[in-house]
BAVEX-278549 format. One record per atom (N, C-alpha, C): x, y, z. Coordinates in pm, whole numbers, padded with zeros to 5 digits, always signed. Each point is the difference from the previous one (the first is absolute). Layout:
XYZ
...
This chain:
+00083-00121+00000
-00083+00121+00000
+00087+00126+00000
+00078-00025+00066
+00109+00136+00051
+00092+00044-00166
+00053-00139-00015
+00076+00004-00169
-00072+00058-00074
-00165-00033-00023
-00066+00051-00121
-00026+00165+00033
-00051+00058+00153
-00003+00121+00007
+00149+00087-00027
+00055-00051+00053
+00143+00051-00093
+00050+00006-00092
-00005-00086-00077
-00016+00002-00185
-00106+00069-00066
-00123+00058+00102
-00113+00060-00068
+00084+00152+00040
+00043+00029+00110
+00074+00142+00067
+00095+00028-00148
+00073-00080-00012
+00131-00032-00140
-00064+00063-00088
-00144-00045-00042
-00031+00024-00151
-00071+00192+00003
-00051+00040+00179
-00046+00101-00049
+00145+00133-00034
+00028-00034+00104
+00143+00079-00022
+00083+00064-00097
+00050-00193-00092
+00077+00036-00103
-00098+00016-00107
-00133+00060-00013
-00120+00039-00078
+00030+00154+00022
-00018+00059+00129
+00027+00124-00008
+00166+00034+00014
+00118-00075-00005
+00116+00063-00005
+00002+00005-00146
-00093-00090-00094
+00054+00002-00128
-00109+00165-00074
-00088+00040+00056
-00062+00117-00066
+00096+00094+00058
+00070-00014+00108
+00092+00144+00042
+00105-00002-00030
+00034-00086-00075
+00136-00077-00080
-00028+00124-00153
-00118-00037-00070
-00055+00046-00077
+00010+00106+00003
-00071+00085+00034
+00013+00144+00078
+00106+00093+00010
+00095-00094+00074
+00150+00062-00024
+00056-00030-00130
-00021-00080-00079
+00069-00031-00133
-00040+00112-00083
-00079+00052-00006
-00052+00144-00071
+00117+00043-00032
+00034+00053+00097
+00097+00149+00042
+00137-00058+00009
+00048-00144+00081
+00116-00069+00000
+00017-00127-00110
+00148-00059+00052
+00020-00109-00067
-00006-00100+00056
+00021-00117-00090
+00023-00158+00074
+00109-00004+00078
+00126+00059-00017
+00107+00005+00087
-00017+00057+00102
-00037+00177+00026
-00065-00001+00139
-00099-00036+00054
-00093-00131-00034
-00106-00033+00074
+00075-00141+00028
+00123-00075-00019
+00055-00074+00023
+00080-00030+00110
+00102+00179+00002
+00064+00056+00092
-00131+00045+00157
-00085+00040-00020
-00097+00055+00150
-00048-00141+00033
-00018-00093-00089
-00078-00121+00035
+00102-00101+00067
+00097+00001-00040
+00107-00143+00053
+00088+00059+00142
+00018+00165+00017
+00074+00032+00070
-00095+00026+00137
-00116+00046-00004
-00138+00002+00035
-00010-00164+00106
-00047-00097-00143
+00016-00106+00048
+00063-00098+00115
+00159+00019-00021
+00127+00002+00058
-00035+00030+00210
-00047+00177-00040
-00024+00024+00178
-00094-00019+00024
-00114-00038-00091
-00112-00057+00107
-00007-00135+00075
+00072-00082-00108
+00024-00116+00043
+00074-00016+00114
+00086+00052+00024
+00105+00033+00106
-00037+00082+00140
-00108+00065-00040
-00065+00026+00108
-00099-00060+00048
-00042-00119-00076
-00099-00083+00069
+00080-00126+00045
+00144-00028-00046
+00051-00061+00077
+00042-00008+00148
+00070+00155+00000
+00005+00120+00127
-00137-00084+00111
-00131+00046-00058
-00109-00047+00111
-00027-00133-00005
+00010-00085-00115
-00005-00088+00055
+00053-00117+00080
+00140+00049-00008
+00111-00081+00072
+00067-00123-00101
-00025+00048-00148
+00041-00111-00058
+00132+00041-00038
+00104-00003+00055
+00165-00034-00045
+00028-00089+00026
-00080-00103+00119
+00070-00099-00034
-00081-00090-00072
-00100+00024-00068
-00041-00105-00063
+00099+00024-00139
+00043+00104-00016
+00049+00021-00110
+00148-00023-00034
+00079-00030+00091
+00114-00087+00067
-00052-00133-00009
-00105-00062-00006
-00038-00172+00028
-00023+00009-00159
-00012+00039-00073
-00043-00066-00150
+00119-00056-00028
-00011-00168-00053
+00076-00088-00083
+00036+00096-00115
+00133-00066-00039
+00055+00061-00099
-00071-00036-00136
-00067-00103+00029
-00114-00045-00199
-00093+00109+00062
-00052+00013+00086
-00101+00109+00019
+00005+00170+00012
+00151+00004+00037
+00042+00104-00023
+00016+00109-00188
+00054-00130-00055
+00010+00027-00120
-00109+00030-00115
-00095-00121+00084
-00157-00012-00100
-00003+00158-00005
-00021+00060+00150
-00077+00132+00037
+00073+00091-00078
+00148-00019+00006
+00051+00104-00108
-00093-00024-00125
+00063-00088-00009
-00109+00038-00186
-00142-00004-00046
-00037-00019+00131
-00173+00016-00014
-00005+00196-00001
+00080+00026+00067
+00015+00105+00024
+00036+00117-00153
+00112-00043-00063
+00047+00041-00123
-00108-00069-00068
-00071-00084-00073
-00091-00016-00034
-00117+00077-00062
-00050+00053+00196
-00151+00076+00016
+00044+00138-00004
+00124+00022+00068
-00043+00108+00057
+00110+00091-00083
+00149-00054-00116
+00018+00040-00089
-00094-00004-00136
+00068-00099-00075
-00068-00055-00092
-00172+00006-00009
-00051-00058+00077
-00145-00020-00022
-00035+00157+00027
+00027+00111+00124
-00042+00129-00018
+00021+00093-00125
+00163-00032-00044
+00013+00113-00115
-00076-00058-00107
-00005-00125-00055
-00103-00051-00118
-00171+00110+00018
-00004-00069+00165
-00138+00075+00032
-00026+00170-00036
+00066+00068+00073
+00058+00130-00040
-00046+00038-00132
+00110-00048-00078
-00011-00015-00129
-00098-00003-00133
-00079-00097+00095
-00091-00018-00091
-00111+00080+00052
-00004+00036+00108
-00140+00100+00046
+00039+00116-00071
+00105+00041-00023
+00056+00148-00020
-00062+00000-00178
+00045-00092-00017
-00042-00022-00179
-00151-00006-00016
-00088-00056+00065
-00111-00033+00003
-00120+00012+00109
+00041+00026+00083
-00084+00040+00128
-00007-00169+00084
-00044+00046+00112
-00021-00121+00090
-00105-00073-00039
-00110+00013-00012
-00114-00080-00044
+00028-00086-00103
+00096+00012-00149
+00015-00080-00116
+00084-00065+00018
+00092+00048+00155
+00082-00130+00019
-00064-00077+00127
-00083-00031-00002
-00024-00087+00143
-00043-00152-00071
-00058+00028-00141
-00064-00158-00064
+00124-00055-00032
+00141+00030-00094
+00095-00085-00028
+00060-00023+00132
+00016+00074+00095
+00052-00053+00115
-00046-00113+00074
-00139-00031-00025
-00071-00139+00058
+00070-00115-00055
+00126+00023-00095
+00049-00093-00037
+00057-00068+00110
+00063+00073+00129
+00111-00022+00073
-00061-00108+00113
-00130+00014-00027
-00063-00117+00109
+00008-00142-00073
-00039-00036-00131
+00075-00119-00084
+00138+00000+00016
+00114+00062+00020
+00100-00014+00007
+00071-00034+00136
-00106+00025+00158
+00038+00025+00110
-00055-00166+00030
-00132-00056-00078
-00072-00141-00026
+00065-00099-00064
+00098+00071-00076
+00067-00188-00081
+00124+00043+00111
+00069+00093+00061
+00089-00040+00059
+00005-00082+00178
-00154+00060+00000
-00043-00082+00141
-00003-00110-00051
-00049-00084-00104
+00014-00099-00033
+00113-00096+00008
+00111+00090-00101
+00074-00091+00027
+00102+00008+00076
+00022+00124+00087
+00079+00019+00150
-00070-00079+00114
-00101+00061+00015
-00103-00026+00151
-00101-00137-00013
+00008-00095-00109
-00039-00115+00026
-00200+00021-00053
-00026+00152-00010
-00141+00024-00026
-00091-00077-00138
-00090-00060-00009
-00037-00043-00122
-00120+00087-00099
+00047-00046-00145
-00082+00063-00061
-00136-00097-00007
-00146+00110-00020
-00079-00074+00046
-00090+00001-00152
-00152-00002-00006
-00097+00063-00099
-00014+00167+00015
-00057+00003+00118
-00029+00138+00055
+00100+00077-00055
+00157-00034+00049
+00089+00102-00054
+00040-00004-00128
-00033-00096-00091
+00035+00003-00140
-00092+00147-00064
-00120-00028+00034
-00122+00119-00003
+00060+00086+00051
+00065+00049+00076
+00014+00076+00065
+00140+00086-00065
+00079-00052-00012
+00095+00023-00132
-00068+00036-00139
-00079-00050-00066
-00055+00041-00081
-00040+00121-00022
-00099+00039+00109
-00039+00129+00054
+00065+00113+00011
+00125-00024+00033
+00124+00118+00080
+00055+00030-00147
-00002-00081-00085
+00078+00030-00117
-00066+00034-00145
-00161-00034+00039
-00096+00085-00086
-00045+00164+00035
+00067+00022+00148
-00011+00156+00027
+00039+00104-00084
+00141-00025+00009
+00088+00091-00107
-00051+00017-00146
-00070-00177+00002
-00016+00059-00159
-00112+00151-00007
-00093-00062+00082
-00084+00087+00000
+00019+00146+00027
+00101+00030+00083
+00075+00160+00002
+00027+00010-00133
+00072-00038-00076
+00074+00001-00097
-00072+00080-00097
-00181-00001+00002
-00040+00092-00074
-00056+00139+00030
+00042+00021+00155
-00020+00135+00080
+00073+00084-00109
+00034+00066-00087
+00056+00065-00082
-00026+00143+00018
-00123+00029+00025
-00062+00110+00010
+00092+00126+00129
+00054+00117-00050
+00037+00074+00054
-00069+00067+00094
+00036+00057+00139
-00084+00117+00107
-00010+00065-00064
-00136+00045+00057
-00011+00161-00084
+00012+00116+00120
+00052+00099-00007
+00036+00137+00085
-00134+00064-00031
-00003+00135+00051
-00091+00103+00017
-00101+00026-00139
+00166-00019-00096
-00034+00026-00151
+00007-00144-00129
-00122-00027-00017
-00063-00095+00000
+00093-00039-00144
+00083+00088-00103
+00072+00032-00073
+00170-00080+00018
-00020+00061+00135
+00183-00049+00049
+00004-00133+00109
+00039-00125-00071
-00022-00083+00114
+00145+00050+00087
-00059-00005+00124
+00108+00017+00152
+00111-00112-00023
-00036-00094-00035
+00073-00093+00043
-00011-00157-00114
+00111-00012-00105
+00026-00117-00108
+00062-00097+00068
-00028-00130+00047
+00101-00089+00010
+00111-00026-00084
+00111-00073+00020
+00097-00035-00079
+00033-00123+00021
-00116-00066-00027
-00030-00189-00018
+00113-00112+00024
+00068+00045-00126
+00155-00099-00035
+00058+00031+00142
+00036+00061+00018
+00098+00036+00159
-00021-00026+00092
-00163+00008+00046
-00101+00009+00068
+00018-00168+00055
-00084-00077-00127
-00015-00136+00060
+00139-00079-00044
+00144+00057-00006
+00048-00074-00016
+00086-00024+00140
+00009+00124+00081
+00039+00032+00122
-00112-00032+00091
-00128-00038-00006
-00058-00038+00089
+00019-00215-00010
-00011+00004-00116
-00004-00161-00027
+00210-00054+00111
+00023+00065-00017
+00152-00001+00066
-00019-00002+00140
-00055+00145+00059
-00022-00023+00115
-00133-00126+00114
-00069-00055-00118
-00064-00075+00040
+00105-00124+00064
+00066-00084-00086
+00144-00051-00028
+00063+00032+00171
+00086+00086+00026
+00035+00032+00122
-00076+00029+00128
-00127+00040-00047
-00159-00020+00105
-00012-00176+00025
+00021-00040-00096
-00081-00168-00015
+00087-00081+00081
+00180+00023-00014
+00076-00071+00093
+00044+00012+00122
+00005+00142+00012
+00042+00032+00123
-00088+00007+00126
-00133-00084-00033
-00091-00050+00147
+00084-00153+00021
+00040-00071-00116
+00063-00116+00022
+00111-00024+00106
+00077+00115-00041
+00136-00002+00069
-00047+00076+00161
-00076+00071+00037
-00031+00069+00093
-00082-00150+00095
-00129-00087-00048
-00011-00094+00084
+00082-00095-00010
+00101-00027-00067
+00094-00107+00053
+00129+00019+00098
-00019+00132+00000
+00094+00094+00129
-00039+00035+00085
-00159+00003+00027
-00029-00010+00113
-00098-00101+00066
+00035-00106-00061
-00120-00109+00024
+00051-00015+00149
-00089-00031+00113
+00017-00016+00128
-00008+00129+00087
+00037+00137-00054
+00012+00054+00077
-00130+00101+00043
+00069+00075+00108
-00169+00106-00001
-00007+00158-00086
-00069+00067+00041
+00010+00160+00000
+00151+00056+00029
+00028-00026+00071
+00128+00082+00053
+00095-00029-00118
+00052-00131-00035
+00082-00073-00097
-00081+00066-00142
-00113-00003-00043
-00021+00061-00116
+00000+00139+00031
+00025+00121+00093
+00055+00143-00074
+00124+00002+00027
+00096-00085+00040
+00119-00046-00040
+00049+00000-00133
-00056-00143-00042
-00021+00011-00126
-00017+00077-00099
-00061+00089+00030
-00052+00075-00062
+00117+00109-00035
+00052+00028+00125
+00096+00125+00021
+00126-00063-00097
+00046-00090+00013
+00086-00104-00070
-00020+00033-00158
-00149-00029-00049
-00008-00007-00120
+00003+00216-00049
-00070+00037+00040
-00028+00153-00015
+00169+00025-00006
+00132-00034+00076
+00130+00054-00012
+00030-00093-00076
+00024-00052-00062
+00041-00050-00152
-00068+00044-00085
-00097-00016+00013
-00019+00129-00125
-00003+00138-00010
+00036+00067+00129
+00056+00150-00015
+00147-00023-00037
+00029-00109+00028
+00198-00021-00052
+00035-00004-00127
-00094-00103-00070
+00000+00017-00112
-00062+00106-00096
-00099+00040+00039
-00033+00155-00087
+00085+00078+00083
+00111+00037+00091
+00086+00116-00001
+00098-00006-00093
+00059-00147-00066
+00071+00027-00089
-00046+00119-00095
-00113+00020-00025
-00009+00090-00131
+00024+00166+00032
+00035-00026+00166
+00060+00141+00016
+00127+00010-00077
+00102-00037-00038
+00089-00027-00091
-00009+00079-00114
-00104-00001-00064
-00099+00064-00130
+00058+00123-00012
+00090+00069-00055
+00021+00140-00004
-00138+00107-00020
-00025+00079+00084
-00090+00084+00029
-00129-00026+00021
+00026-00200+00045
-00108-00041+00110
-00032+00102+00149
+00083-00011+00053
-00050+00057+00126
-00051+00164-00012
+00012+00022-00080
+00017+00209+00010
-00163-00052-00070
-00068-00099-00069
-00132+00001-00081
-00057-00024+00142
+00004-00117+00067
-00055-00053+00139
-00033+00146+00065
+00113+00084+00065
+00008+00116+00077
-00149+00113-00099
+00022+00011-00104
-00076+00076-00092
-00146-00021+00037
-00058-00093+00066
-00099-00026-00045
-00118+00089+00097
-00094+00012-00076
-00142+00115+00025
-00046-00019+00120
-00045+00085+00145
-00055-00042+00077
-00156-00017+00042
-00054-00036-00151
-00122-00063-00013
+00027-00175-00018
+00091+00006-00078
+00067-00189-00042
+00061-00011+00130
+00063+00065+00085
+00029-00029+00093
-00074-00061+00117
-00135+00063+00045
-00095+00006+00050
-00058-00131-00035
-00038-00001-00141
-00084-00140-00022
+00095-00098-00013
+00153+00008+00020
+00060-00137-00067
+00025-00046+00151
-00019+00084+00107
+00042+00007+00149
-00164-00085+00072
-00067+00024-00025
-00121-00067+00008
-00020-00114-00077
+00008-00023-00118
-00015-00166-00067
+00134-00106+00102
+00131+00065+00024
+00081-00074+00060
-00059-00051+00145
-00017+00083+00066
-00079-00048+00145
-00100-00116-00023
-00130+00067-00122
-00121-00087-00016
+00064-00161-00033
+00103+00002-00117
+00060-00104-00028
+00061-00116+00104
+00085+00081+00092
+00040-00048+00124
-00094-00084+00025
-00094+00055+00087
-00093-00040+00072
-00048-00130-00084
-00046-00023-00139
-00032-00092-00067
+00108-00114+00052
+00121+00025-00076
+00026-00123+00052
+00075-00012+00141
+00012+00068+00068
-00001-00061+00132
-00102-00121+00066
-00129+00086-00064
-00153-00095+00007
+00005-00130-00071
+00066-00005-00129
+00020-00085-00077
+00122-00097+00026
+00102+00058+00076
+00079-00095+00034
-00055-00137+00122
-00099+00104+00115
-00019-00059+00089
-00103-00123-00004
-00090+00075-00111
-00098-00125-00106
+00115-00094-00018
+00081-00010-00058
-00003-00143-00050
+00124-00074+00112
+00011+00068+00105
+00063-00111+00111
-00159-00019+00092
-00119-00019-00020
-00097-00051+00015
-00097-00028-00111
-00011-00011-00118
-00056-00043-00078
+00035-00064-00101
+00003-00119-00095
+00066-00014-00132
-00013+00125-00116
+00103-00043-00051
-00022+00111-00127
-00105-00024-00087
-00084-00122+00060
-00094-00017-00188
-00128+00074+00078
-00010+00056+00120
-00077+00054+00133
+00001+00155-00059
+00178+00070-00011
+00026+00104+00044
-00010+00071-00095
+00041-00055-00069
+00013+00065-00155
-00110+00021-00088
-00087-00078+00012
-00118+00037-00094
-00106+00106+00091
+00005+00027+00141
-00078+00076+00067
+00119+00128-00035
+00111+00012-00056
+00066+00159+00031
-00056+00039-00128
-00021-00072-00107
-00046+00007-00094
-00086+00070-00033
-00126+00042+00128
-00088+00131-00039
+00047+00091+00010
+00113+00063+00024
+00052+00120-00025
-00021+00025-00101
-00056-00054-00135
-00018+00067-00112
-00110+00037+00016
-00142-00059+00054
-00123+00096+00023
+00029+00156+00086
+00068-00059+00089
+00045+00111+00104
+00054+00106-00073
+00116-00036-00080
+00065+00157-00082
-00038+00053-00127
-00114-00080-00102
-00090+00077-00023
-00090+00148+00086
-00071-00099+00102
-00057+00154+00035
+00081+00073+00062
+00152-00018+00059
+00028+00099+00044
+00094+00115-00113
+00003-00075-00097
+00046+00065-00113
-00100+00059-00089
-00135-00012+00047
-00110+00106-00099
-00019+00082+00096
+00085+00011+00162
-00047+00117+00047
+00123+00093-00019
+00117-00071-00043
+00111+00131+00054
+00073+00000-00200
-00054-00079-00033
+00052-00027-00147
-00053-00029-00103
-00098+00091-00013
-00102-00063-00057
+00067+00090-00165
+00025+00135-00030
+00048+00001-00130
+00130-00037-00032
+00046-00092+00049
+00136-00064-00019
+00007-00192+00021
-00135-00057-00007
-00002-00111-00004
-00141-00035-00099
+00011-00117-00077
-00108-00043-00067
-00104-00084+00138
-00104+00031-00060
-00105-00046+00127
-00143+00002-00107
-00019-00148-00052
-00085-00016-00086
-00039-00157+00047
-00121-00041-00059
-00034-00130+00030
+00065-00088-00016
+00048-00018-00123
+00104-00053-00041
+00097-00084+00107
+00035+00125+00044
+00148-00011+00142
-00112-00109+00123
-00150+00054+00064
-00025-00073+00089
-00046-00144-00039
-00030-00046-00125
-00037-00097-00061
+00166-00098+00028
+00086+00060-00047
+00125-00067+00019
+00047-00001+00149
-00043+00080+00058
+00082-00029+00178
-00121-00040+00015
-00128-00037-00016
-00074-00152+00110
+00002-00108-00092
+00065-00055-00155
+00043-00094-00014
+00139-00053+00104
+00066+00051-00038
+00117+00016+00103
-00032-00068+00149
-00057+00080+00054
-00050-00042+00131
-00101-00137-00029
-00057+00007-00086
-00074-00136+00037
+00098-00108+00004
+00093+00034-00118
+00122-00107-00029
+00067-00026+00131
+00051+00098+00135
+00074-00021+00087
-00077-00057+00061
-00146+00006+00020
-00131-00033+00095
+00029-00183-00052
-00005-00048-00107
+00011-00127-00043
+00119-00067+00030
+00112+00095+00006
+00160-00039+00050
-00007-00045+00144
-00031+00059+00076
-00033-00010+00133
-00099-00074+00088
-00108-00069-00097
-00077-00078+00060
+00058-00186+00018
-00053-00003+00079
+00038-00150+00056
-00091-00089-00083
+00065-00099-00073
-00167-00171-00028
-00055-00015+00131
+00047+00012+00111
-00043-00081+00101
-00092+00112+00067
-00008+00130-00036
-00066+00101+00050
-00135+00038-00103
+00020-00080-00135
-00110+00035-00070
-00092-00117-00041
+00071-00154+00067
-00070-00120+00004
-00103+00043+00130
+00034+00049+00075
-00065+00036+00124
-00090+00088-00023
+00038+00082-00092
-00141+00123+00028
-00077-00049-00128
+00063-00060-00102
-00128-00026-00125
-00044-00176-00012
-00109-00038+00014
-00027-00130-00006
+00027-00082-00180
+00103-00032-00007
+00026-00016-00141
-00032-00152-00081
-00027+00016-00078
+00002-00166-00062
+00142-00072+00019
+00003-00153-00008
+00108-00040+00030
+00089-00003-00133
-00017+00024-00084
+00111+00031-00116
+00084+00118-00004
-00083+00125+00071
+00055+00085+00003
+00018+00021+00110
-00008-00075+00106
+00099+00023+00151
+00114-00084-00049
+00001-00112-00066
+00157-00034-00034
+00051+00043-00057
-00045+00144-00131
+00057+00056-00056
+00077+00122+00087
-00064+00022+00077
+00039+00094+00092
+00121-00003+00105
-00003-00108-00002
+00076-00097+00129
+00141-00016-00106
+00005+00045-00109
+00122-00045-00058
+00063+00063-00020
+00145-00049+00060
+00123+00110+00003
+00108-00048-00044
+00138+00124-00029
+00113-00051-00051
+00120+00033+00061
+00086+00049+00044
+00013-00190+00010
-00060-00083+00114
């Protein structure tokens, strides 16, 4: 119960860090919303270590578990953010939330064949679903319109768009893998450990690009409106997965992951209130995020939870009952 309210906390969060993500991308770039978000990241984590007394859980991580967390860490919170970034900046948040449902098929064959999980009927459907979303974005085409019904506010830039979101799905999809097999056993305290672990590898590795000749003087440059909102999506983000870490040292991932998954209902509306001429918001888009969701809704259900609630014929309770491996 506790896992799923925390994976539901996860999904409202990184719903609204991703419209204030948005927000600031206006006026800033992907590099400084990279820089407020990972460095951001970095002391919050560290200050919830501070209260919660976890140094030494963070001293007890095995060295295979130590390492997972690094790169669950470079993963999500390099890789999988700047893809994310990326592709919102090109396209707005809403047109990337359907190719990103990819990352729950990708987070599902690796529970599979890491964590011993089987594929069932339900989730074959359920796969199906997640990957007929996108198509269905795919014909959101239609530009915002601004004040002047003449000038759309806001053109996506498609190619860029879903090719950086289909990526960050990819580093979304694995790095729940590596995160519950690093903390299988442990509690709360051990996952914002973790957490802090993974968040500093990937500020290590995106500081290399301070290196960048007239990287840092662009970082320093930046507007104190992008500042403001890139300073707020980092916190909101935090908080996601802190919530999300602690989900899945009490829940499985085939649990956690398809409930964070409404964050795409969630950052729809919070993106038609603060973004509305800078994101597409047409039927289209909600037709594709509740395929999506039905698809995770089918990922996540149990045979043994839907032999129970539906009285079925016996051909199709053995059809149901059949899994792989």
């Amino acid at each position: 119960m506790l896992g799923g309210f925390l994976a539901l906390l996860a999904a409202v969060t990184f719903a609204l860090n991703n419209a204030a993500y948005r927000r600031g991308a206006l006026t800033g770039s992907v590099a400084q919303g990279m820089a407020v978000s990972l460095s951001l990241g970095v002391a919050i984590f560290f200050a919830a270590l501070l209260l919660t007394g976890g140094w030494q859980a963070l001293f007890e991580f095995p060295p295979l578990s130590f390492w997972l967390l690094f790169a669950a860490g470079i993963l999500h919170f390099a890789w999988g953010r700047y893809c994310n970034y990326r592709a919102t900046k090109a396209m707005g948040a809403n047109l990337v939330g359907p190719p990103q449902q990819i990352s729950i098929v990708v987070s599902l064959v690796l529970a599979i064949i890491v964590l011993g999980e089987a594929l069932t009927p339900l989730r074959i459907i359920g796969i199906l679903l997640v990957v007929l979303g996108p198509a269905v974005s795919l014909r959101a085409r239609k530009a915002t319109q601004g004040p002047d019904a003449s000038k759309p506010s806001f053109q996506p830039k498609y190619v860029e768009g879903y090719t950086f979101a289909l990526l960050s799905a990819l580093g979304f999809g694995v790095s729940p893998i590596l995160v519950r097999t690093a903390l299988e056993g442990g509690g709360l305290v051990e996952s914002i450990a973790g957490g802090f672990i993974a968040y500093l590898a990937a500020a290590i590795v995106m500081s290399l690009g301070l290196l960048r000749p007239g990287l840092p003087a662009h970082l320093i440059a930046m507007t104190p409106v992008s500042r403001l909102w890139f300073t707020l999506a980092a916190v909101l983000v935090c908080l996601s997965q802190m919530a999300g870490y602690m989900a899945l040292t009490l829940a499985p991932v085939s649990v956690v992951t398809p409930i964070q998954r409404l964050s795409l209902v969630f950052r729809i509306f919070a993106n038609s209130m603060l973004n509305r001429e800078h994101e597409v918001i047409s039927g289209r888009i909600w037709v594709a995020t509740c395929v999506g969701l039905l698809g995770a809704m089918f990922l996540s259900l149990s045979t043994d939870f839907v032999s129970e609630l539906l009285p079925l014929p016996d051909w199709m309770e053995r059809a149901v009952q059949w899994h792989w491996p």
